[in-house]
N, CA and C of each residue as an Amber inpcrd file, in Angstrom:
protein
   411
   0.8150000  -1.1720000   0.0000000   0.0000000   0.0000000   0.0000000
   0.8700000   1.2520000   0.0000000   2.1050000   0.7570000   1.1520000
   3.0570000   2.8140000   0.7240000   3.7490000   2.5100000  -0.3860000
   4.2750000   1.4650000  -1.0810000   4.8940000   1.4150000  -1.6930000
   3.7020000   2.1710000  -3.3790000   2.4360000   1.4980000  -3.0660000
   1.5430000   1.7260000  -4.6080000   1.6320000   3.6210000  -4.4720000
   1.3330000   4.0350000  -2.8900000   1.2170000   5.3100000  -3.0110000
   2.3740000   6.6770000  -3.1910000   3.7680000   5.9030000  -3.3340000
   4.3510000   6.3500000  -3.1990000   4.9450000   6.0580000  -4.9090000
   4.8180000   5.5220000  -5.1610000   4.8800000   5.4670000  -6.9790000
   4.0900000   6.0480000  -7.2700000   2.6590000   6.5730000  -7.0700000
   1.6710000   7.1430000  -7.6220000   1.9580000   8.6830000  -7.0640000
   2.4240000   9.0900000  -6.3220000   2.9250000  10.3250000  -5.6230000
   4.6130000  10.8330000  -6.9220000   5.3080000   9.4890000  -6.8750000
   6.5740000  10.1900000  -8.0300000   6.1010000  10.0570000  -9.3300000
   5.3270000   9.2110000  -9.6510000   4.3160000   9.3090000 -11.2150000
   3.9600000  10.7260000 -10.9580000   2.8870000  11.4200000 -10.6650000
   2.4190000  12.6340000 -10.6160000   3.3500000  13.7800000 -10.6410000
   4.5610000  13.9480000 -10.0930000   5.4880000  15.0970000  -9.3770000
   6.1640000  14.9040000 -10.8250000   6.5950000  13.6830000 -11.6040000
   6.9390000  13.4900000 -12.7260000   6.5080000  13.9890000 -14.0010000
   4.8470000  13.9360000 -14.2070000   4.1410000  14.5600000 -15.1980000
   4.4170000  15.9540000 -15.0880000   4.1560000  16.1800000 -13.3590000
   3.7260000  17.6800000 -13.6600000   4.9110000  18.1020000 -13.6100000
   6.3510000  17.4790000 -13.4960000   7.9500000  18.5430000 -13.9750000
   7.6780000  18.8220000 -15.6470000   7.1010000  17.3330000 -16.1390000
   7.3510000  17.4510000 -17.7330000   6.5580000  18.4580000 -18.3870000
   5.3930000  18.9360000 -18.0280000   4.2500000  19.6600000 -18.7580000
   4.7330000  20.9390000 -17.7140000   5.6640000  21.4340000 -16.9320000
   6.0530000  23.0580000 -16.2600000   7.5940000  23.0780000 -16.9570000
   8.1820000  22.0850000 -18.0840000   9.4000000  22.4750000 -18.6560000
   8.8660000  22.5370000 -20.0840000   7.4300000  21.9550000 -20.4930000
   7.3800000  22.2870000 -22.1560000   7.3940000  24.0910000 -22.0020000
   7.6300000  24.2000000 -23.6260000   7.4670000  26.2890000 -23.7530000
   6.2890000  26.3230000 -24.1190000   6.0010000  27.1360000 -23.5160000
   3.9770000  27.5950000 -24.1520000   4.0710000  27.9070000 -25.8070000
   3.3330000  27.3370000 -26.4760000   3.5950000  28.1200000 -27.9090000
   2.9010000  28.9800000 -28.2700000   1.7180000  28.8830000 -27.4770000
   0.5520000  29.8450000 -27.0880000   1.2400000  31.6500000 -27.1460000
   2.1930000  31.6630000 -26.5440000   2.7040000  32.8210000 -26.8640000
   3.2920000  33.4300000 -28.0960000   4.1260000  32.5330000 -28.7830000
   4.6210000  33.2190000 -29.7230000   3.8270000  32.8190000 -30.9760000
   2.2690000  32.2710000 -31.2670000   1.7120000  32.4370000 -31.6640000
   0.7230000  33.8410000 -31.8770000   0.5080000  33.8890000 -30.6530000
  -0.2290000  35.0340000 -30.1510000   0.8800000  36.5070000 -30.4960000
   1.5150000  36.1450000 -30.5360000   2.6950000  37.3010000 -30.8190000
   2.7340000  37.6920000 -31.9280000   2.5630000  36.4450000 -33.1510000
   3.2190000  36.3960000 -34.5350000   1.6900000  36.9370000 -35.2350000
   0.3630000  36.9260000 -34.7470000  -0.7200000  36.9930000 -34.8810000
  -0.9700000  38.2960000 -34.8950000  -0.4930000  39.4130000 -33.6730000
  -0.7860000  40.4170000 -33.0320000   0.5080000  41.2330000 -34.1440000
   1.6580000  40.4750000 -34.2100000   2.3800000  41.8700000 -35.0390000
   1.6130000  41.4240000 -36.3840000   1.4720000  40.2600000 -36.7220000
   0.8450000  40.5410000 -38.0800000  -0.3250000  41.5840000 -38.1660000
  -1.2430000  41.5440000 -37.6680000  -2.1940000  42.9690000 -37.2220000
  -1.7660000  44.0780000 -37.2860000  -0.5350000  44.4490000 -37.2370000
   0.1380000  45.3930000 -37.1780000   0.6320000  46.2140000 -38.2860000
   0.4170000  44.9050000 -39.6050000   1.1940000  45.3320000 -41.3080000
   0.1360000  46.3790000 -41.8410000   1.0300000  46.8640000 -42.4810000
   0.4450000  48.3360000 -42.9560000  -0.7880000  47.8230000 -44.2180000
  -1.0850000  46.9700000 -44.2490000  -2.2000000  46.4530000 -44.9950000
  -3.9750000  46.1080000 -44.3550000  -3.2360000  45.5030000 -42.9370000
  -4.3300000  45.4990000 -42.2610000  -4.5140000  46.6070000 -41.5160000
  -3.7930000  47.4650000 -41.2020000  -3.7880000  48.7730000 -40.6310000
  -4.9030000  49.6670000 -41.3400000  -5.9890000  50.8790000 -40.6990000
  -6.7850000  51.5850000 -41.2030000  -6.2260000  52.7090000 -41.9480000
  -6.7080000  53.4130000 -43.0430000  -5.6540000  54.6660000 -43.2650000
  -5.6480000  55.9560000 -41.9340000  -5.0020000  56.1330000 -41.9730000
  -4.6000000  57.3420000 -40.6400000  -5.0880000  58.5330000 -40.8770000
  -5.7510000  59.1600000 -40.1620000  -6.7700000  60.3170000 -40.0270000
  -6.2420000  61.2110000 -40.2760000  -6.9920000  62.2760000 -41.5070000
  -6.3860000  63.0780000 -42.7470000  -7.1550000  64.4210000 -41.5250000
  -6.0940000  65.4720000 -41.3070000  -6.3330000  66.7940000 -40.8140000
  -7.3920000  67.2380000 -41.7260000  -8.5060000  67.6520000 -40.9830000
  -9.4570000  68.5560000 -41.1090000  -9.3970000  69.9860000 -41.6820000
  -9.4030000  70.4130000 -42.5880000  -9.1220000  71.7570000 -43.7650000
  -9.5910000  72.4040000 -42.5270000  -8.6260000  73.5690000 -41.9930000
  -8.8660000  74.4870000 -40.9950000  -8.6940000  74.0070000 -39.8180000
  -8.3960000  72.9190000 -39.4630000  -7.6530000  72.4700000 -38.4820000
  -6.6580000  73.3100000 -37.9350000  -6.6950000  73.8300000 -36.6090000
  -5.5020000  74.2790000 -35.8710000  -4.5060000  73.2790000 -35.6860000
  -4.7320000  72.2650000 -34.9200000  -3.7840000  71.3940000 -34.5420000
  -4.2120000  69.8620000 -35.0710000  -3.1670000  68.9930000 -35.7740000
  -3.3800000  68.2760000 -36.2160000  -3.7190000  66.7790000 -35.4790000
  -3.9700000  65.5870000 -35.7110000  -3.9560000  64.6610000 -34.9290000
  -2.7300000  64.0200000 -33.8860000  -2.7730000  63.6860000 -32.8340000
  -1.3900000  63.1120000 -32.3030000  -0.9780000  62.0090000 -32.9260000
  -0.0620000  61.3580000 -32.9670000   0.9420000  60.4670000 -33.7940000
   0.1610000  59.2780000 -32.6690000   0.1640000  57.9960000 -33.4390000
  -0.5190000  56.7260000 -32.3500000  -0.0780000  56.0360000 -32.4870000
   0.6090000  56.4720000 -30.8380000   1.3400000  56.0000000 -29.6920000
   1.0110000  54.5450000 -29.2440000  -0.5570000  53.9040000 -29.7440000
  -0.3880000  52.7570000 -28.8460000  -0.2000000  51.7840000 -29.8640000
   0.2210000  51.7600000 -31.2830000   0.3670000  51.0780000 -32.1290000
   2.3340000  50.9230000 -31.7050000   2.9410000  51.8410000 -31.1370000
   3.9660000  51.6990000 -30.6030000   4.3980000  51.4110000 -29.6370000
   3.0570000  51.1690000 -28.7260000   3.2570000  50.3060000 -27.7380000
   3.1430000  48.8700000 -27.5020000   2.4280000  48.7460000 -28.6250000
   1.7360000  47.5130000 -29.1150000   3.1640000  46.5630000 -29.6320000
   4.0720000  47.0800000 -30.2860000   5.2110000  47.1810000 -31.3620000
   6.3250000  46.3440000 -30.1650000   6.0340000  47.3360000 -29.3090000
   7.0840000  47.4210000 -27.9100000   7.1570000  46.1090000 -27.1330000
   5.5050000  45.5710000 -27.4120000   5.1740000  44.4680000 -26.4110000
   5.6000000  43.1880000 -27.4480000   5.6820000  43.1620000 -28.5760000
   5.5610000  41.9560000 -29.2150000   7.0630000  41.7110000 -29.1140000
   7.9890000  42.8200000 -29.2440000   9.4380000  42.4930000 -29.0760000
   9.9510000  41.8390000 -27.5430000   8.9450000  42.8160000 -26.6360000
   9.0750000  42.3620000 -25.1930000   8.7640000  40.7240000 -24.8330000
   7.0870000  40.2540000 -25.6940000   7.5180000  38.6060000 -25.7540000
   8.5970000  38.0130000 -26.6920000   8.9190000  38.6930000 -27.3980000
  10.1960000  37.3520000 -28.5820000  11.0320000  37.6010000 -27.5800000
  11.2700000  38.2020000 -26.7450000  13.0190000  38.2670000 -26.0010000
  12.3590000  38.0920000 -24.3370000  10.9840000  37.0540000 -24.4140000
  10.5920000  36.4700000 -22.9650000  10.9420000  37.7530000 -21.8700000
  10.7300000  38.8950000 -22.2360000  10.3080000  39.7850000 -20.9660000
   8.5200000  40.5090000 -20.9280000   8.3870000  39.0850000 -20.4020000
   6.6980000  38.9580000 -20.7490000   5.8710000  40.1090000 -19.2640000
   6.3350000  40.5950000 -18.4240000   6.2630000  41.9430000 -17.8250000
   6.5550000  42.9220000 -18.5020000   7.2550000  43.6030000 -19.2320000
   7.5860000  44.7130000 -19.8740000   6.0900000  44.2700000 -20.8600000
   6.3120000  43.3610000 -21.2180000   5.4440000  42.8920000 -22.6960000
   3.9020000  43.2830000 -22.0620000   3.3030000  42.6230000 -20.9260000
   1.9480000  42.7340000 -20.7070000   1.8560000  44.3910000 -19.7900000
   2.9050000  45.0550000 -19.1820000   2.8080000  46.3070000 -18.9150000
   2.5240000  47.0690000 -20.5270000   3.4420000  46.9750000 -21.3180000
   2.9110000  47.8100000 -22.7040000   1.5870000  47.2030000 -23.2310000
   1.3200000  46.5210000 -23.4370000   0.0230000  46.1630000 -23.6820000
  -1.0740000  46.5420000 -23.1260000  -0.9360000  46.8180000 -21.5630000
  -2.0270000  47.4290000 -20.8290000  -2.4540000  49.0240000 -20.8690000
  -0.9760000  49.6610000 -21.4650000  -1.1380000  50.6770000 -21.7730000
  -1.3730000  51.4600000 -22.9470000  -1.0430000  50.3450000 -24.2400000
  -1.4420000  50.9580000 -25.3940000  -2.8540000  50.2590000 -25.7970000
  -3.7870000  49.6170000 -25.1900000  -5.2580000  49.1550000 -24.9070000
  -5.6950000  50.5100000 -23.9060000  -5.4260000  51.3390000 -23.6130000
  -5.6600000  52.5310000 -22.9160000  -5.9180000  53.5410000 -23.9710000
  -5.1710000  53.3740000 -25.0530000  -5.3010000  54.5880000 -26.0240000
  -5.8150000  54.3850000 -27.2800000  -6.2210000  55.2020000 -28.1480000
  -7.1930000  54.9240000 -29.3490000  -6.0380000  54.8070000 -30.1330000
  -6.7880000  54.1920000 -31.3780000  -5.8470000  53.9340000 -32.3860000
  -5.8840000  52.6630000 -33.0650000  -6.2420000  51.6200000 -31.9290000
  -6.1320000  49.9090000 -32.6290000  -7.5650000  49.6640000 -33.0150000
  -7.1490000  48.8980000 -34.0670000  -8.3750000  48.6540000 -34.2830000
  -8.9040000  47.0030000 -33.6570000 -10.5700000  47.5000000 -33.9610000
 -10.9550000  45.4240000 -32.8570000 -10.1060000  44.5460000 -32.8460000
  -9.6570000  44.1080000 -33.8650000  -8.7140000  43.2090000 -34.4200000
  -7.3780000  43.1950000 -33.8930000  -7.1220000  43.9580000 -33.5110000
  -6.1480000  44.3390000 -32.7870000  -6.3000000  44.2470000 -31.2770000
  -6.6300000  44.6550000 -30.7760000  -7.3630000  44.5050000 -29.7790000
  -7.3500000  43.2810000 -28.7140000  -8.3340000  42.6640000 -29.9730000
  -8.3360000  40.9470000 -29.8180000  -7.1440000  40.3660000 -29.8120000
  -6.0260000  40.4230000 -30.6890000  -5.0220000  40.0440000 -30.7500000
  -4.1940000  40.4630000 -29.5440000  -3.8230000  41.5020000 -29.1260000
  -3.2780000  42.2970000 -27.9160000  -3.5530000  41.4640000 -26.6070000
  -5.3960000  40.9790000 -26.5460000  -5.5910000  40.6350000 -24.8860000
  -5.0760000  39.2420000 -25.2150000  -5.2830000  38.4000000 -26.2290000
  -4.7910000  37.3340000 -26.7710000  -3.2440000  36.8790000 -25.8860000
  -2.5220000  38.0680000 -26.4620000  -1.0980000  37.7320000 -26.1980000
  -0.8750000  37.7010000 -24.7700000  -1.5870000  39.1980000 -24.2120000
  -1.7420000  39.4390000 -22.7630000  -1.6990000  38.2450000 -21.9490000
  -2.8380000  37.3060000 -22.2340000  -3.3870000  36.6200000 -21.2670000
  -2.7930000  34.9760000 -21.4690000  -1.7930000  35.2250000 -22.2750000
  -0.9590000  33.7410000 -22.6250000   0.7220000  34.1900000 -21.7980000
   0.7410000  35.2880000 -21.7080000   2.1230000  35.9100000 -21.6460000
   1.8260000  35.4580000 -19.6220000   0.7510000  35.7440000 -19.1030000
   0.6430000  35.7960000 -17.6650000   0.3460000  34.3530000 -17.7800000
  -0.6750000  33.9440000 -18.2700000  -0.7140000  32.4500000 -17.9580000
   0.6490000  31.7360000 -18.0760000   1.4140000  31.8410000 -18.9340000
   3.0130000  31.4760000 -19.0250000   3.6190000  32.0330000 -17.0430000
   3.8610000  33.0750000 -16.9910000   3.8290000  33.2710000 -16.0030000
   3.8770000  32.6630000 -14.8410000   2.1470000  32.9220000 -14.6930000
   1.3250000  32.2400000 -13.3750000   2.1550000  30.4480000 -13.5840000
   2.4820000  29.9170000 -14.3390000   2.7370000  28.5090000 -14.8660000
   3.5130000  28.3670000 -14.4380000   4.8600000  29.4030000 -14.2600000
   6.2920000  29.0440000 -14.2830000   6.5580000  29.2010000 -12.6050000
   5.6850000  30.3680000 -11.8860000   5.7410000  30.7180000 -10.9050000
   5.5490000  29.4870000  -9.6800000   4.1580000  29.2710000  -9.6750000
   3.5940000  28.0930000  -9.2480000   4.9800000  26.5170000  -9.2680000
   5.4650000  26.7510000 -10.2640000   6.6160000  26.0170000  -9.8810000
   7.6130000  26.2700000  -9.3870000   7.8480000  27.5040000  -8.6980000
   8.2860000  27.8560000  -8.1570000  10.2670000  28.4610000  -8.5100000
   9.5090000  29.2280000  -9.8430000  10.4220000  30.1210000 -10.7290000
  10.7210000  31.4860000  -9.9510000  11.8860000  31.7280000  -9.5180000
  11.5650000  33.2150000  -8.9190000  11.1500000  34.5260000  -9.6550000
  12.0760000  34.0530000 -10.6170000  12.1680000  35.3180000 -11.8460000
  10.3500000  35.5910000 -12.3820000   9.9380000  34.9580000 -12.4660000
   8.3210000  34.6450000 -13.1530000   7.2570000  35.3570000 -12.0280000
   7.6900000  35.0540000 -10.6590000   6.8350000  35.2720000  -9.4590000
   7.5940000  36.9410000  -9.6060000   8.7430000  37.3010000  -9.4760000
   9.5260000  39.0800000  -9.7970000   8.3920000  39.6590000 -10.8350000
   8.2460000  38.8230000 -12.0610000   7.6030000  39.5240000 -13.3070000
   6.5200000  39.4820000 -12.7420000   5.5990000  38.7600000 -12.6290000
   3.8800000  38.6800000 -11.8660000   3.8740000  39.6140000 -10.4420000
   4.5770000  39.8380000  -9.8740000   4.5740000  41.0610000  -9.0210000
   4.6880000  42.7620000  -9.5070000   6.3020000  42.4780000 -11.0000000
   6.1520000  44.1080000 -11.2640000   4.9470000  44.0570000 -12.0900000
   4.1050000  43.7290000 -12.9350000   2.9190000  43.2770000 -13.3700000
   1.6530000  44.3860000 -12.4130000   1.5070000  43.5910000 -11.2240000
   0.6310000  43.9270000 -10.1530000   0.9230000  45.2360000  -9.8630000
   2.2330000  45.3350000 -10.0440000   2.7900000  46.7930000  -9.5730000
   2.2310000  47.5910000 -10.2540000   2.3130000  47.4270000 -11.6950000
   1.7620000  48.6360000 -12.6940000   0.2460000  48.6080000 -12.5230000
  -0.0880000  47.9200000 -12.2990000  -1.5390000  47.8310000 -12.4550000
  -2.5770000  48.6280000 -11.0720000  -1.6070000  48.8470000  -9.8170000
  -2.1570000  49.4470000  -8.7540000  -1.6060000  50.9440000  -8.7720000
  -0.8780000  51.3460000  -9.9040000  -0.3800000  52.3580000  -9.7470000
  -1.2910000  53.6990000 -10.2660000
């Protein structure tokens, strides 16, 4: 009986090392998805100044933040990555599609995260804290 439960205890601790060392692909799908959204094809044309316009439109900023975050996941600094993301989803400019793609990445980039943490990654539990940080600020 300790012996069945104690194989069934290193069976389990076994699976779950193997499925907390695969790489999520979930992310750099979500990545490759979200900059594609980004090509100047799927992009809307950019808002033509108004004849008599004093001041013209501001330059959009969250398509460069957006830009910021997809580089932030290819080089796995998936905090920098879901901080820019939270902030260029703050500002106009993307379109739905975008959007979609953005919370997409967001919410694979933390689930990666939350994944790595739980196993007790320090660096992952650092990122999921400065994360929290931006978000109460």
């Amino acid at each position: 009986m300790k012996i069945t439960f104690r194989l069934l205890l290193l069976a389990a601790a076994l699976g779950l090392a193997l499925v907390a060392c695969r790489k999520n692909p979930e992310v750099k799908s979500s990545a490759a998805a979200l900059e594609q959204s980004l090509s100047p094809a799927a992009a809307p044309a950019p808002n033509q100044p108004q004849p008599g316009a004093l001041n013209p439109a501001p330059p959009n900023d969250a398509e460069v933040m957006v830009k910021s975050a997809v580089s932030a996941a290819q080089a796995n600094d998936y905090a920098r990555g879901v901080i820019a993301l939270q902030a260029a989803q703050q500002k106009p400019g993307l379109t739905a599609d975008q959007v979609a793609n953005a919370q997409r990445l967001k919410q694979a980039m933390i689930a990666d995260l939350q994944r790595r943490a739980v196993n007790g990654d320090q660096a992952a539990l650092a990122q999921l804290k400065a994360i929290e940080k931006s978000r109460s600020q």
